[in-house]
PyMOL Python script that loads the backbone (N, CA, C, O; Angstrom):
from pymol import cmd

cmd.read_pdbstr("""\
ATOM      1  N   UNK A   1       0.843  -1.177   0.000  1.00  0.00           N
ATOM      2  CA  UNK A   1       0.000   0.000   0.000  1.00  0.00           C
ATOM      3  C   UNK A   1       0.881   1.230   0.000  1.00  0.00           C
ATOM      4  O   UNK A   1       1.919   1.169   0.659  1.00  0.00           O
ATOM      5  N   UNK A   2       0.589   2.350  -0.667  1.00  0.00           N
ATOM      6  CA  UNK A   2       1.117   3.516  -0.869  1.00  0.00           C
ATOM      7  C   UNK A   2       1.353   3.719   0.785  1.00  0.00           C
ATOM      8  O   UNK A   2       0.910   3.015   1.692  1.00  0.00           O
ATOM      9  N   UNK A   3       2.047   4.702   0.855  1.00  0.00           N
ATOM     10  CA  UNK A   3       2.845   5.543   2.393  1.00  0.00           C
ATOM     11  C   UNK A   3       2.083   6.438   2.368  1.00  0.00           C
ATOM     12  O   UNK A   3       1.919   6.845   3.518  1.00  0.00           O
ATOM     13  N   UNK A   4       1.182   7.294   1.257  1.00  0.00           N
ATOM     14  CA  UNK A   4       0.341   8.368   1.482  1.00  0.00           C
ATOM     15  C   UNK A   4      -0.739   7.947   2.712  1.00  0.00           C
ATOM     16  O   UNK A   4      -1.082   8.619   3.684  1.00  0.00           O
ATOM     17  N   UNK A   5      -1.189   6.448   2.271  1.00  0.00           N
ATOM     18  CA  UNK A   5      -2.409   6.183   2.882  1.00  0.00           C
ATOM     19  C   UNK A   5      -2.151   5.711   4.028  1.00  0.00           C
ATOM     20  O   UNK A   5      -3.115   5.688   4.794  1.00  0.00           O
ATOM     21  N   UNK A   6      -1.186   5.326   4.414  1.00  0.00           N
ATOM     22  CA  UNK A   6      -0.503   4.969   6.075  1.00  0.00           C
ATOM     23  C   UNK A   6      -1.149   6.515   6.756  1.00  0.00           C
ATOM     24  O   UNK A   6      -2.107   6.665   7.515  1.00  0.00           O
ATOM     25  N   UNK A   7      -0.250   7.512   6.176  1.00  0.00           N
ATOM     26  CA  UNK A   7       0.163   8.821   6.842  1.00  0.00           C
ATOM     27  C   UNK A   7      -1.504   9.516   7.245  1.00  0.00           C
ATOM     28  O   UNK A   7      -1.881   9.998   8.313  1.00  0.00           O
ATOM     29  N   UNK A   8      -2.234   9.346   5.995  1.00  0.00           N
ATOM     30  CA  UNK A   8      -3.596   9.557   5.775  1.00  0.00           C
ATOM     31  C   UNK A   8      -4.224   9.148   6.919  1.00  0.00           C
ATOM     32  O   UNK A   8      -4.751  10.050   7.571  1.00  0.00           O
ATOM     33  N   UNK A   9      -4.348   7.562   7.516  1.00  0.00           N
ATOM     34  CA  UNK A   9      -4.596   6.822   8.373  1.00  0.00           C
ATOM     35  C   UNK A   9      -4.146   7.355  10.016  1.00  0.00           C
ATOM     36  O   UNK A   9      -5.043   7.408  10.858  1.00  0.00           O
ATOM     37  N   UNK A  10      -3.062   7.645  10.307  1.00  0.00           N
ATOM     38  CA  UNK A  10      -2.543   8.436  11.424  1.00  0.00           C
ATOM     39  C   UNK A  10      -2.560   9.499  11.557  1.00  0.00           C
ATOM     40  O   UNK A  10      -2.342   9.908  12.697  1.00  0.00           O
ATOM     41  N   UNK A  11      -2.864  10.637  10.306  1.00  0.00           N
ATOM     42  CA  UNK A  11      -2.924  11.773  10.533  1.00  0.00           C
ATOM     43  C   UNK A  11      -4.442  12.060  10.857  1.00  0.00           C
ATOM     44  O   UNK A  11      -4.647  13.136  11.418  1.00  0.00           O
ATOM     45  N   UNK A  12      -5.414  11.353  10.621  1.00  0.00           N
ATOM     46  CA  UNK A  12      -6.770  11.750  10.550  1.00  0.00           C
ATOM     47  C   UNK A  12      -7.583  11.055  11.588  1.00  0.00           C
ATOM     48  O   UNK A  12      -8.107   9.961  11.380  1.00  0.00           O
ATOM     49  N   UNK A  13      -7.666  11.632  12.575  1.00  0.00           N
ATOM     50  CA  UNK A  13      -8.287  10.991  14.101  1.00  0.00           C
ATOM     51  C   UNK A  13      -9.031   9.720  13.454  1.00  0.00           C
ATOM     52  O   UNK A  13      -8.492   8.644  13.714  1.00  0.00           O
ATOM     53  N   UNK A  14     -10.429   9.663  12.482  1.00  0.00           N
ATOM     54  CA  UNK A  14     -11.442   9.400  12.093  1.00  0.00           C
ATOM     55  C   UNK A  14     -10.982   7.951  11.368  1.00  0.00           C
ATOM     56  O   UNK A  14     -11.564   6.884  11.173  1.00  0.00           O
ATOM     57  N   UNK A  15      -9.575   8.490  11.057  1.00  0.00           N
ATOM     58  CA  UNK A  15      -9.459   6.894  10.325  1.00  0.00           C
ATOM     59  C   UNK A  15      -7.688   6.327  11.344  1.00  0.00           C
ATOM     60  O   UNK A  15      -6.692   5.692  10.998  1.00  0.00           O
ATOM     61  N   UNK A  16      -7.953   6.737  12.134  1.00  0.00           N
ATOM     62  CA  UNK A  16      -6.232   6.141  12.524  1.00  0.00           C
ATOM     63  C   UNK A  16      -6.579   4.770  13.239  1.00  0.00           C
ATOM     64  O   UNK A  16      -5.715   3.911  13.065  1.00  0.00           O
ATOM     65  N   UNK A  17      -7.815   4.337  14.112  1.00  0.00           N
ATOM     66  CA  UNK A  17      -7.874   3.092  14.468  1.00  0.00           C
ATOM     67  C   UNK A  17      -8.024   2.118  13.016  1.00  0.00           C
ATOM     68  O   UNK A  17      -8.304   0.952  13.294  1.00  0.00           O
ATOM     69  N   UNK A  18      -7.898   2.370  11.655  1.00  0.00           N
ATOM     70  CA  UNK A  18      -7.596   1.157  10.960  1.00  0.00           C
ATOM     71  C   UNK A  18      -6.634   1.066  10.264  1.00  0.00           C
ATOM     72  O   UNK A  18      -6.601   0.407   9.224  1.00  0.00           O
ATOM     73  N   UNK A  19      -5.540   1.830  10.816  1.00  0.00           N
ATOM     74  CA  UNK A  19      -3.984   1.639  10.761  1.00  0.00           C
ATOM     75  C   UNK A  19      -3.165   0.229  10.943  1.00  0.00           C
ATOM     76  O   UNK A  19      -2.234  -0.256  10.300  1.00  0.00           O
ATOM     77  N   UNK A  20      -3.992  -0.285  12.236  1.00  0.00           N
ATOM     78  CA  UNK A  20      -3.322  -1.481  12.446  1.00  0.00           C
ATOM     79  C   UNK A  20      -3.768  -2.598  11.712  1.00  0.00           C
ATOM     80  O   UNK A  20      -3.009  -3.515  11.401  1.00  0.00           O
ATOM     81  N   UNK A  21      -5.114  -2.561  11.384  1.00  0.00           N
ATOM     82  CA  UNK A  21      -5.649  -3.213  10.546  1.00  0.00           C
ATOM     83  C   UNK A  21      -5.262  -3.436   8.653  1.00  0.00           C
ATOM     84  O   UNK A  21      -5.287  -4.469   7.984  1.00  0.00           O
ATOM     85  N   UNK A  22      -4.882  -1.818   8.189  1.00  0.00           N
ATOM     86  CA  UNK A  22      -4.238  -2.273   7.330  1.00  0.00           C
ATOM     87  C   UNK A  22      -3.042  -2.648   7.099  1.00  0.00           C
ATOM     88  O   UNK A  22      -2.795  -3.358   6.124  1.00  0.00           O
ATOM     89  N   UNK A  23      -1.989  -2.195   8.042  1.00  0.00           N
ATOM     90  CA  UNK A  23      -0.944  -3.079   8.356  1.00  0.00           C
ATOM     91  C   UNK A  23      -0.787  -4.496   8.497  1.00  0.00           C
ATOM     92  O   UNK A  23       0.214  -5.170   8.253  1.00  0.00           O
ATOM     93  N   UNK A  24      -1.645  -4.773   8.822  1.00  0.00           N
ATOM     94  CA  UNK A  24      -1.507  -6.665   9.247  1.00  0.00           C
ATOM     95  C   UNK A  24      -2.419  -6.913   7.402  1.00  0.00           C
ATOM     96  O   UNK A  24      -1.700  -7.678   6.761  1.00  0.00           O
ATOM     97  N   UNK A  25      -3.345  -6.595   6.771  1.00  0.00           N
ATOM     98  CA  UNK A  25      -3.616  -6.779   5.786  1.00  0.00           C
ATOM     99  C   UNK A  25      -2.551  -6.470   4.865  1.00  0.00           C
ATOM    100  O   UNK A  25      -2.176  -7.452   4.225  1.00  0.00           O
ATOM    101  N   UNK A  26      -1.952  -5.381   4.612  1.00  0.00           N
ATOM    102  CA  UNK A  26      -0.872  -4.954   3.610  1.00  0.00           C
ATOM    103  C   UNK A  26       0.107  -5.832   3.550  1.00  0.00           C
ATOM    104  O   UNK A  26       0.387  -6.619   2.647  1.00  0.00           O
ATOM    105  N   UNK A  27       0.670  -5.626   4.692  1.00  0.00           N
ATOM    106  CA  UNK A  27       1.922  -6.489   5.199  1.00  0.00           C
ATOM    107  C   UNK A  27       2.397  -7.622   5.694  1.00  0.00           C
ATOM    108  O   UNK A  27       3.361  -8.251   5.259  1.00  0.00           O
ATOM    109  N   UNK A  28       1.668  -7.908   6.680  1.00  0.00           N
ATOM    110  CA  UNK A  28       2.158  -9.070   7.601  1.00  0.00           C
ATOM    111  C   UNK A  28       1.702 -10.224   7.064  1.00  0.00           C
ATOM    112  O   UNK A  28       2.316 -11.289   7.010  1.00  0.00           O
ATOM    113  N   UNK A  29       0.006  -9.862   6.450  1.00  0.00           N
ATOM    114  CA  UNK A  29      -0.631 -11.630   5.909  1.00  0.00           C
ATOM    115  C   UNK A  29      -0.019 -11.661   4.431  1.00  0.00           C
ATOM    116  O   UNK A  29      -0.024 -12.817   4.008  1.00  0.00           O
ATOM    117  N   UNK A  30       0.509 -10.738   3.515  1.00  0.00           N
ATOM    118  CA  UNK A  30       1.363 -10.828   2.579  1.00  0.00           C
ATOM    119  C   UNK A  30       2.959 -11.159   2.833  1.00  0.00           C
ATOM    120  O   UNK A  30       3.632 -11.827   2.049  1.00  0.00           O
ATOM    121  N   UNK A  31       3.266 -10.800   3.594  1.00  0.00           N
ATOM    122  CA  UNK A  31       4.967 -11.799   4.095  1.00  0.00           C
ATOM    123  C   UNK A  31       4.523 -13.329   4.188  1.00  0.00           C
ATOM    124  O   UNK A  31       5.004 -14.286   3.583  1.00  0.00           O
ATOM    125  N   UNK A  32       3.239 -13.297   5.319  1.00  0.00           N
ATOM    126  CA  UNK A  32       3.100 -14.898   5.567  1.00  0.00           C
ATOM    127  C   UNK A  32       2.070 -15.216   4.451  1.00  0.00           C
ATOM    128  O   UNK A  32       1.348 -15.971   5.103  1.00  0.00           O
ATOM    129  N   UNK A  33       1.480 -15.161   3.174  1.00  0.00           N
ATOM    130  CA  UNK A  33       1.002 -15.661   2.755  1.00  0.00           C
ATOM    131  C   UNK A  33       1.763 -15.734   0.977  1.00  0.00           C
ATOM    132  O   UNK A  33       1.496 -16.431  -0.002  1.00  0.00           O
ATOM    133  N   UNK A  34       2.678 -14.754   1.207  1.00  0.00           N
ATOM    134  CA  UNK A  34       3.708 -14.770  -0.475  1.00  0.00           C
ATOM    135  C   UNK A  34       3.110 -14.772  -1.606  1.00  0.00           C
ATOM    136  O   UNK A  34       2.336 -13.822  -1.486  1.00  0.00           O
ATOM    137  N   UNK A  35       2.968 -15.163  -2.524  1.00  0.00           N
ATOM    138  CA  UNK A  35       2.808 -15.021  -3.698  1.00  0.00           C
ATOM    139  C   UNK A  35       0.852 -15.309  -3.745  1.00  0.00           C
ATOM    140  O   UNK A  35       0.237 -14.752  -4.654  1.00  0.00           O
ATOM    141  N   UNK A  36       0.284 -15.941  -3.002  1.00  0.00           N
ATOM    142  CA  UNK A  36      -0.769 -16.764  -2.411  1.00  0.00           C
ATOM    143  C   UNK A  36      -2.038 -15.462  -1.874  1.00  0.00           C
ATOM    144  O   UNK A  36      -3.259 -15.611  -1.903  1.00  0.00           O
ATOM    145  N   UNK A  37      -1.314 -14.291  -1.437  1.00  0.00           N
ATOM    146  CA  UNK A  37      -2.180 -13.190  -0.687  1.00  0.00           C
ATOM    147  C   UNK A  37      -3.359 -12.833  -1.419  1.00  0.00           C
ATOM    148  O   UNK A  37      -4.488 -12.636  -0.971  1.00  0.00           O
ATOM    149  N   UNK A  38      -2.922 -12.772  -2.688  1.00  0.00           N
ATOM    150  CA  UNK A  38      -4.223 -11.648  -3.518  1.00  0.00           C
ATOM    151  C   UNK A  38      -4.714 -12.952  -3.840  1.00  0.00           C
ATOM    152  O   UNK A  38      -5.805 -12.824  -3.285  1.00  0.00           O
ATOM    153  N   UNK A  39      -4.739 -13.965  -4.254  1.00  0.00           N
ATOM    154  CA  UNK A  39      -5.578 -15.040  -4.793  1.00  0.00           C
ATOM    155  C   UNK A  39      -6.788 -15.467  -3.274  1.00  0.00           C
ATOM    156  O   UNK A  39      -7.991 -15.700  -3.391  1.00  0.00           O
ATOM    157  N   UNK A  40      -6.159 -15.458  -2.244  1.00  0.00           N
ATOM    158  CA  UNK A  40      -7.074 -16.176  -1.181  1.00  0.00           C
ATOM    159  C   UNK A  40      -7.573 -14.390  -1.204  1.00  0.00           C
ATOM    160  O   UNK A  40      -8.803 -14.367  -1.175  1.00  0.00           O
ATOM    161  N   UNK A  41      -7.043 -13.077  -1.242  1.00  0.00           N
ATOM    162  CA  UNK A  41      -7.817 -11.950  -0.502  1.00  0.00           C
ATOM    163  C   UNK A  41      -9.370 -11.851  -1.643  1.00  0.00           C
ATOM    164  O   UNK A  41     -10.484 -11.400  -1.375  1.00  0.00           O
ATOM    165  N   UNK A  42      -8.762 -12.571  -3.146  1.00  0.00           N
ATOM    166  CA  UNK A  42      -9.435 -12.149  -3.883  1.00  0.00           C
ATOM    167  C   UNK A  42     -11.080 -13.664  -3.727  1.00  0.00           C
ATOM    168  O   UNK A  42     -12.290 -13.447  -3.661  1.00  0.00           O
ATOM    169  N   UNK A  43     -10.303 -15.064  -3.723  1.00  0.00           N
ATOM    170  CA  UNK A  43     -11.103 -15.707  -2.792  1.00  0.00           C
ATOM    171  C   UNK A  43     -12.741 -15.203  -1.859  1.00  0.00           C
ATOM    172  O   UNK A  43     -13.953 -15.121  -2.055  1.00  0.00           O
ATOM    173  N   UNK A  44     -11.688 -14.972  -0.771  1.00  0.00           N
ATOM    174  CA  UNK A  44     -12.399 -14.283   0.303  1.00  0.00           C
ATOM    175  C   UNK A  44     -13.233 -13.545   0.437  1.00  0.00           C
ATOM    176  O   UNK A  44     -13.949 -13.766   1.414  1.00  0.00           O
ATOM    177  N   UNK A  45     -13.667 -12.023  -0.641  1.00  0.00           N
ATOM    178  CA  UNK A  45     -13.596 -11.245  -0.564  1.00  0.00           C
ATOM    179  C   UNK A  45     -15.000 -11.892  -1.561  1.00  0.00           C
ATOM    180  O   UNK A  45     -16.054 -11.520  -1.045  1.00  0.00           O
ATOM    181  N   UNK A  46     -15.226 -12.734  -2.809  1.00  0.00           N
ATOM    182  CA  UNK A  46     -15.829 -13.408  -3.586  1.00  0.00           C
ATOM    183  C   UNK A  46     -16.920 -14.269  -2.778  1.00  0.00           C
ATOM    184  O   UNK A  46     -18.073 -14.485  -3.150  1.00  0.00           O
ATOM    185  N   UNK A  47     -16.205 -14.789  -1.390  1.00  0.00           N
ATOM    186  CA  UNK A  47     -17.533 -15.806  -0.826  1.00  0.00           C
ATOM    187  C   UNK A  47     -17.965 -15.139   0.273  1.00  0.00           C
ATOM    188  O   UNK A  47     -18.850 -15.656   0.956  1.00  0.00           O
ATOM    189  N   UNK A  48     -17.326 -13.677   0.686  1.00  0.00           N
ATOM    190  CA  UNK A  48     -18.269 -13.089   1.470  1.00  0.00           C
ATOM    191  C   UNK A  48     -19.567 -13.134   2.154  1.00  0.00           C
ATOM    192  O   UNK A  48     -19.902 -13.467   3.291  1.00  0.00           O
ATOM    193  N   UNK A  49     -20.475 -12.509   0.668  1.00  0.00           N
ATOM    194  CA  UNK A  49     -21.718 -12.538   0.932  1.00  0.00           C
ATOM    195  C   UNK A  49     -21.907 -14.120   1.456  1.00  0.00           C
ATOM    196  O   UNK A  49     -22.313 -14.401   2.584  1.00  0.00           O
ATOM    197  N   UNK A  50     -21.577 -15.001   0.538  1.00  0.00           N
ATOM    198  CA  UNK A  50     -22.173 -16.050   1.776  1.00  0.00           C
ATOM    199  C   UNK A  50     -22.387 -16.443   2.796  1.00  0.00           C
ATOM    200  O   UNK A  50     -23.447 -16.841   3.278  1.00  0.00           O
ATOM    201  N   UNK A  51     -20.907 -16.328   3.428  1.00  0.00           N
ATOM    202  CA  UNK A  51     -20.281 -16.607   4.873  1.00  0.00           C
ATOM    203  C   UNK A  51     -21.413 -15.695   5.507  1.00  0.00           C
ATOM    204  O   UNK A  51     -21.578 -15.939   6.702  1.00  0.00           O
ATOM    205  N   UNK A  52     -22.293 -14.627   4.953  1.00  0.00           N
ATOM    206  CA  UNK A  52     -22.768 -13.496   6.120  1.00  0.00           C
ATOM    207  C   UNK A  52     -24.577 -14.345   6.272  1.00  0.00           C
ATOM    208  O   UNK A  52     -25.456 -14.053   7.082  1.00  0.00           O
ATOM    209  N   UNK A  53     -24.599 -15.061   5.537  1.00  0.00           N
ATOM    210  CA  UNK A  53     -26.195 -15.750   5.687  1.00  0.00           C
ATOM    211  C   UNK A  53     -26.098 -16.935   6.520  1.00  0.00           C
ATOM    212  O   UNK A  53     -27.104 -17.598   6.771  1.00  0.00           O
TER     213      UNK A  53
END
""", "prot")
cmd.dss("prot")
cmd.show_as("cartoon", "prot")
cmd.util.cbc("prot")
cmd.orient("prot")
């Protein structure tokens, strides 16, 4: 993720509690998930609506 939108995230009361959140999304489950991230985010993101019924 761009550094604008980090800074965006901490500079703006309204959005700084999902700082940590996109950190562990950007970063951390992309180190531990490698080449694999966007296929399961894109996955995931596809069976949504289901999981919510």
């Amino acid at each position: 993720m761009d550094n604008q939108i980090y800074a965006h995230y901490l500079n703006d009361p309204a959005t700084a509690p999902l700082f940590g959140k996109a950190l562990l999304r950007d970063v951390v489950l992309t180190d531990i998930l490698g080449a694999d991230a966007g296929n399961i985010a894109y996955w995931r993101v596809n069976n949504l609506p289901a999981a919510l019924n």
